[in-house]
C-alpha positions in Angstrom: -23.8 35.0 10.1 -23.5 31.4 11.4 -22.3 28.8 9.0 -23.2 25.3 9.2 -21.2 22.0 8.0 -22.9 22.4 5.0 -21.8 25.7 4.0 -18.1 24.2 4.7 -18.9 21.1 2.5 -19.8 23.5 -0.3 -16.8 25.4 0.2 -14.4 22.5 0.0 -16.2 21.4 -2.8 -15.5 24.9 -4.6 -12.1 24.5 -3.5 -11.8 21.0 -5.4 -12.8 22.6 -8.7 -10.0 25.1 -8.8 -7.8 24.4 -12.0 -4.6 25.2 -10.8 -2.9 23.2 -8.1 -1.0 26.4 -6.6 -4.0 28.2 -6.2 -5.6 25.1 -4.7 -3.0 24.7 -2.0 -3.5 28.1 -1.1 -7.2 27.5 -0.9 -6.9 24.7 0.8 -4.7 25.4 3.5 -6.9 29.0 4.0 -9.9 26.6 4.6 -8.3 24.5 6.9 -7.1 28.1 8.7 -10.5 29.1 9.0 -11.5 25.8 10.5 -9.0 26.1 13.1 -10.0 30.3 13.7 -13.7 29.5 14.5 -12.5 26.0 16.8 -14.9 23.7 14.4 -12.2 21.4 13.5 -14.5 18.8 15.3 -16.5 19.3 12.5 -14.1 17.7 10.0 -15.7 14.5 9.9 -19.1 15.9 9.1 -17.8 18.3 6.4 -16.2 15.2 4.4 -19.7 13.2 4.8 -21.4 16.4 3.3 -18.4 16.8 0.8 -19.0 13.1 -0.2 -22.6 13.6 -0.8 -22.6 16.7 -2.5 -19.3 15.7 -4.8 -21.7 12.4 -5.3 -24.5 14.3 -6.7 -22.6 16.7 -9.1 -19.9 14.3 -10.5 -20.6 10.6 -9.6 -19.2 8.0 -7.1 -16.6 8.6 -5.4 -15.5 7.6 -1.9 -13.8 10.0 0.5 -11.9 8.5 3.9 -13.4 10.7 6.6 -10.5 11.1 9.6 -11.9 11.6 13.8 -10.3 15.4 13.7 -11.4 16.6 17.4 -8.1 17.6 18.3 -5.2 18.7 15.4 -1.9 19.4 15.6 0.4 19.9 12.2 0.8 15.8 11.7 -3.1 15.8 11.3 -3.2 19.1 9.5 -0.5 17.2 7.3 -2.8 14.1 6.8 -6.0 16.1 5.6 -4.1 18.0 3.6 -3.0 14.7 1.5 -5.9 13.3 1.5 -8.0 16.3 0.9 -5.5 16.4 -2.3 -5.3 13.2 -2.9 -9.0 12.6 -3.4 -9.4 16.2 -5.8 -6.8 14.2 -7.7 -9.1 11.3 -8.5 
């Protein structure tokens, strides 16, 4: 099956409304694996927008910094990471 952008948006939206913060990480760093398996880390920007508007619709306003992710390497896996957590903080 081929998954589109939105199908990642929903997932990291899933991933935001896990409880505990261990499981979370775990989740989140799993996501961010899968990403980088299937070479759609391009993608990135287009998964926050998605995340944004979909996060938007089911809990109110909230603004997400999107990051130009075509190439990572652990200092940008670092970054999303914090801000992915960072913003399922808020």
């Amino acid at each position: 099956m081929k998954y589109k952008v939105k199908d990642y948006a929903e997932v990291l939206y899933c991933i935001s409304q896990i409880k505990v913060e261990s499981e979370r990480e775990v989740a989140v760093k799993d996501f961010l694996n899968i990403l980088k398996k299937h070479y759609i880390e391009s993608w990135l920007p287009n998964i926050f927008q998605n995340f944004e508007n979909i996060y938007n619709k089911d809990v109110g306003y909230s603004k997400v910094e999107i990051i130009s992710a075509y190439k990572l390497d652990n200092n940008h896996l670092k970054e999303i990471k914090k801000l992915i957590y960072k913003n399922l903080n808020n």
